[in-house]
C-alpha positions as CSV (number, residue, x, y, z in Angstrom):
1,X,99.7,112.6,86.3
2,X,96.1,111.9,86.0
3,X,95.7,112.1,82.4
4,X,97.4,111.5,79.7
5,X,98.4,114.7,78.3
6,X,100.4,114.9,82.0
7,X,101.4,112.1,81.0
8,X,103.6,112.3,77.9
9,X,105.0,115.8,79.5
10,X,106.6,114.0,81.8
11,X,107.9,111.6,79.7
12,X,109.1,114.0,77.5
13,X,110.7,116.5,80.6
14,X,111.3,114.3,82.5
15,X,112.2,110.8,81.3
16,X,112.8,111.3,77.1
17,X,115.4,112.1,75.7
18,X,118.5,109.8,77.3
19,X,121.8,109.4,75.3
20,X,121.5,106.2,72.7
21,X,117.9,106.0,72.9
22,X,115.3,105.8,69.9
23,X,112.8,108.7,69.3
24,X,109.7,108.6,71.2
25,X,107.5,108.1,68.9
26,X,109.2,104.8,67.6
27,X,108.3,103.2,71.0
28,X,105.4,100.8,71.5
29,X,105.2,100.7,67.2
30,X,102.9,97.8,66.5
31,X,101.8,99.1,63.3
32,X,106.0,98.4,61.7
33,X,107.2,96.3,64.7
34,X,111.4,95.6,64.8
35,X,110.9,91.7,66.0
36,X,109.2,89.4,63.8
37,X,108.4,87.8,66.9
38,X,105.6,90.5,68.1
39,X,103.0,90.2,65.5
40,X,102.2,86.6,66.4
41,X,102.4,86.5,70.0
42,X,99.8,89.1,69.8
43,X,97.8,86.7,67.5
44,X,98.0,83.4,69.8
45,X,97.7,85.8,73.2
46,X,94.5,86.8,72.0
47,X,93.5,83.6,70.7
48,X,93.8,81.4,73.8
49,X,93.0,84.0,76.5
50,X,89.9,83.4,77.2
51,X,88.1,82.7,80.8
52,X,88.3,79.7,81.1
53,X,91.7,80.1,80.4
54,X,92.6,82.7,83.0
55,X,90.4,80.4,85.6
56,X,92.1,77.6,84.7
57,X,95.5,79.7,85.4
58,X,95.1,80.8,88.5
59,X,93.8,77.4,90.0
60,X,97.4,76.5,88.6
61,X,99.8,78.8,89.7
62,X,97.9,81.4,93.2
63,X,98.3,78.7,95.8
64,X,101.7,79.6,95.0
65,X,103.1,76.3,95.8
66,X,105.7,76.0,93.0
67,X,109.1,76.9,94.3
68,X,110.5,79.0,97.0
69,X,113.3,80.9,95.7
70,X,114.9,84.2,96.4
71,X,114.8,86.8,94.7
72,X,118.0,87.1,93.0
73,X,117.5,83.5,92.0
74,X,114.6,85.1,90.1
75,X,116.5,88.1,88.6
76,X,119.3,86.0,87.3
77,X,116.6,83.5,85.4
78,X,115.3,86.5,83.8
79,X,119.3,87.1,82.5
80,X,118.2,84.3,80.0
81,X,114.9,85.8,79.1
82,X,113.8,88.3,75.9
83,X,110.3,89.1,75.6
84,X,108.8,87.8,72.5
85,X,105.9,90.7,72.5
86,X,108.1,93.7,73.0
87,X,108.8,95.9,69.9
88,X,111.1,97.7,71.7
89,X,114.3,96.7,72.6
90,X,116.1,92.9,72.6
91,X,118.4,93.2,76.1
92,X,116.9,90.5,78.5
93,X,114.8,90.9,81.4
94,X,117.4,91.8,83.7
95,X,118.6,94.5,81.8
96,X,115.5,96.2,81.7
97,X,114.7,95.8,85.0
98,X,117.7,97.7,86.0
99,X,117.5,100.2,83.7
100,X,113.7,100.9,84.4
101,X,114.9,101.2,88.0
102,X,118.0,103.3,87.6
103,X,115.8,106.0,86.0
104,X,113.2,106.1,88.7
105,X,116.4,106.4,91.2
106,X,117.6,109.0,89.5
107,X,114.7,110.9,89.5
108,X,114.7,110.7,93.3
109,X,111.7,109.0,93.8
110,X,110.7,106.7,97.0
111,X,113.0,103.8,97.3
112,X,109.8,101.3,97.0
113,X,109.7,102.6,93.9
114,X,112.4,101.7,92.7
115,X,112.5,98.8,93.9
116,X,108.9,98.6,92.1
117,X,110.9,98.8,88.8
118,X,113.3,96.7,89.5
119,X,110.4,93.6,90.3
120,X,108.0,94.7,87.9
121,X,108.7,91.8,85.7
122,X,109.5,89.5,87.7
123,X,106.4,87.1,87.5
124,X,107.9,86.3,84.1
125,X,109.2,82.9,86.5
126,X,106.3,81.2,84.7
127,X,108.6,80.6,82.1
128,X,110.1,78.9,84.6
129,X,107.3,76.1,84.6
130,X,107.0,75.5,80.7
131,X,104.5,78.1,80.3
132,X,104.6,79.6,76.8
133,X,105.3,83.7,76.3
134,X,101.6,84.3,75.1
135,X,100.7,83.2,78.3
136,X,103.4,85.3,80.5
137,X,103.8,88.8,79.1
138,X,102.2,90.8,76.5
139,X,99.4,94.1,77.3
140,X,96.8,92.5,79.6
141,X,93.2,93.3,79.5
142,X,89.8,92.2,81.2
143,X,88.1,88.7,80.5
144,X,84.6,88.3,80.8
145,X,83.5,91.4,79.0
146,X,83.7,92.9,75.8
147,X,87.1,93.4,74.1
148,X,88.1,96.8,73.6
149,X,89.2,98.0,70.3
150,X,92.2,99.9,71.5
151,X,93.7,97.1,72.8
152,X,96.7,96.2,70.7
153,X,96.2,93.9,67.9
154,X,92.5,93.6,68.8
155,X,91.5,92.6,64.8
156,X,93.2,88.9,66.7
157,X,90.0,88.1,68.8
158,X,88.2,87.3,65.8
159,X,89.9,83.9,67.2
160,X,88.8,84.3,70.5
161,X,85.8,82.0,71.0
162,X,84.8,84.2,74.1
163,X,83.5,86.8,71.4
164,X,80.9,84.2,70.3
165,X,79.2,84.2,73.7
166,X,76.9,86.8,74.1
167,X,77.2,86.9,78.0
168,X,80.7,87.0,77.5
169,X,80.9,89.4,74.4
170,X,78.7,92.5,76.3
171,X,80.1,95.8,77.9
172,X,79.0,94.2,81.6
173,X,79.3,90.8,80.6
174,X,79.9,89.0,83.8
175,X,81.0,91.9,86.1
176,X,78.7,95.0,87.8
177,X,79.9,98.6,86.3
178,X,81.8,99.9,89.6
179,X,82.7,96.7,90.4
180,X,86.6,97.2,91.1
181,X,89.4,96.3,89.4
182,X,90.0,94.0,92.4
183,X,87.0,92.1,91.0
184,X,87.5,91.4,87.6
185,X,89.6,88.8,85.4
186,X,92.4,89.7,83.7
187,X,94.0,88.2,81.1
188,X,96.0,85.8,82.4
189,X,100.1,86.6,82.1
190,X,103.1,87.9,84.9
191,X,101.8,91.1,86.2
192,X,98.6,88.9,87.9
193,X,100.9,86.4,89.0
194,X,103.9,88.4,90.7
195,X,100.6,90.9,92.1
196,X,100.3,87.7,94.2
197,X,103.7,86.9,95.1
198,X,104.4,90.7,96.1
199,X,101.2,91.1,98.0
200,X,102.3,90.6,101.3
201,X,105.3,93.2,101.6
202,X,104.9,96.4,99.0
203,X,102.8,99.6,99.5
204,X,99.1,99.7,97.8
205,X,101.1,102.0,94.9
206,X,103.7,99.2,94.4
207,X,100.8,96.8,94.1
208,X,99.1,98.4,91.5
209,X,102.3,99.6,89.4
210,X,103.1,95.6,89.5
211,X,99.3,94.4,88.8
212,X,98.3,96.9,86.1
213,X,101.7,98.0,84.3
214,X,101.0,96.4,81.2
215,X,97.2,97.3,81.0
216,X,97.5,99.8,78.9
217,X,93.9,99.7,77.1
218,X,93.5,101.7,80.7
219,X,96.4,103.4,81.8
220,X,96.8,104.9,78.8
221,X,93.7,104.2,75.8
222,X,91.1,105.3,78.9
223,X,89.1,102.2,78.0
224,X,87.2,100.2,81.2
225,X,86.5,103.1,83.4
226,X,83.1,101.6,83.5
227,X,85.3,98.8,85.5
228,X,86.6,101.2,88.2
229,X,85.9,102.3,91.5
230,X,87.2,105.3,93.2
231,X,90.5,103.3,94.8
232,X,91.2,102.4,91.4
233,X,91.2,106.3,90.1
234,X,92.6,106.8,93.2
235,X,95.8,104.7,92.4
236,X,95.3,105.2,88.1
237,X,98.0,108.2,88.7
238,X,101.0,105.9,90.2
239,X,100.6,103.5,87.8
240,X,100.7,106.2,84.7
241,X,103.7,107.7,86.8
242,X,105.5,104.3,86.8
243,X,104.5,103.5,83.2
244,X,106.9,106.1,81.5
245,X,110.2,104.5,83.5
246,X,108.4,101.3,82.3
247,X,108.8,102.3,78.4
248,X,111.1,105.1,78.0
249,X,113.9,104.1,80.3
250,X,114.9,100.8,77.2
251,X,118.2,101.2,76.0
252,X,120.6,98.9,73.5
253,X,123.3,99.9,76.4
254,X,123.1,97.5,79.4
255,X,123.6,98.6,83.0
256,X,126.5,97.1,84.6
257,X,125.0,94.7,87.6
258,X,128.1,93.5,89.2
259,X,128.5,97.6,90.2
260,X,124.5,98.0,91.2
261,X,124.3,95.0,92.8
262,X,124.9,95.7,96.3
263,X,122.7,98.5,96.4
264,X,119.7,96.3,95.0
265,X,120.6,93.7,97.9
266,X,120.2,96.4,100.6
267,X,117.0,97.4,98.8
268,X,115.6,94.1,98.3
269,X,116.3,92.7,102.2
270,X,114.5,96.3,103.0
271,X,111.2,94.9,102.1
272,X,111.4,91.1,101.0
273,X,112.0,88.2,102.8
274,X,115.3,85.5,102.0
275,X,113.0,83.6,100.0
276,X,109.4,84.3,97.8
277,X,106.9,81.9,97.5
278,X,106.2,80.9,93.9
């Protein structure tokens, strides 16, 4: 799994094909996206993400001070939720939390890790708080530095006034090369957010699966190794494991919760507390 050839053989062995779903190659298809909706969240995310932004973001939401909930209180908000930036599929957030996590299950894998897919997308809360989608979800990517031009959309941070600094707008800008992922800022959205939240009770794996799932100018374009140290090759391999249950698992048919229920609630007291801090 450590590059990306590996990578699309398992997704094709392994995860792709499943009954009802849509040819690989029609995933992730920003060029003819199926939702209206995509083409201009990409255009505001990469408007308004800028540093300041993200620093402004987490001085907002990290103390996690918000609202203690548990997480089935978060699950069933994200029953009302459909992610304006995904091309993909139109179920709400529940539904493809379960089905992300019922493949992993089936494939046999550590129960952390499915629980990993069933959390993934849980940070998406902030919606909870009035925060708008281009600021929740979306493909994430580094502040600071230069833009990459294989992130998605990246013609949209001609609006970015970060690209008209020129200590912002360099390869380093303000980061070391070798630095760490640890020590960089993202663009500021859920998989940041819930990183924090989860922190306290999921293996180093889970953490990055959770914290990098939607940086794909890495995971999967093999931009920002400049970034990296050797914990984050070290951990690049379960993140591009988790990402194909993250994509390929989307489905029009939803899993039935009221029968997977009880075995998420055995799975979930396993590791989490009665209530999260958000």
């Amino acid at each position: 799994m450590n590059d990306i050839d590996a990578v699309e053989d398992f997704i094709e062995k392994q995860v792709y094909p499943q009954p009802g779903q849509k040819a690989q190659s029609d995933y992730r298809n920003y060029d003819n996206p199926g939702r209206e909706t995509v083409r201009e969240f990409y255009r505001e995310n990469h408007k308004h993400q800028t540093l300041a932004f993200v620093r402004a973001k987490r001085a907002e939401f990290l103390e996690l001070n918000r609202q203690r909930m548990s997480p089935f209180a978060a699950l069933d908000f994200l029953n009302t939720l459909i992610d304006d930036s995904d091309p993909d599929i139109e179920l709400d957030q529940l539904q493809h939390l379960l089905q992300c996590a019922e493949a992993i299950r089936a494939d046999g894998h550590e129960d952390w890790f499915v629980l990993t897919g069933l959390l993934h997308d849980l940070g998406k809360v902030l919606c909870l708080w009035g925060q708008p989608q281009w600021a929740v979800v979306g493909d994430t990517f580094p502040v600071g530095c230069r833009f990459s031009e294989r992130i998605v959309y990246s013609e949209f941070f001609a609006e970015n006034p970060d690209i008209h600094d020129p200590g912002l707008n360099s390869e380093p800008g303000i980061y070391r090369p070798g630095c760490g992922l640890r020590n960089i800022l993202m663009s500021w959205g859920h998989d940041e957010y819930l990183f924090h939240v989860m922190k306290p009770y999921l293996p180093e794996p889970a953490l990055y699966m959770i914290r990098y799932h939607s940086f794909y100018a890495w995971h999967r374009e093999e931009q920002y190794d400049w970034l990296c140290d050797d914990h984050d090759r070290a951990m690049l391999p379960w993140v591009r494991k988790f990402n194909p249950y993250d994509l390929y698992s989307k489905s029009p048919t939803p899993p039935d919760w009221k029968q997977l229920r009880p075995y998420y609630e055995d799975l979930i007291a396993k590791y989490l507390p009665d209530e999260l801090a958000f």
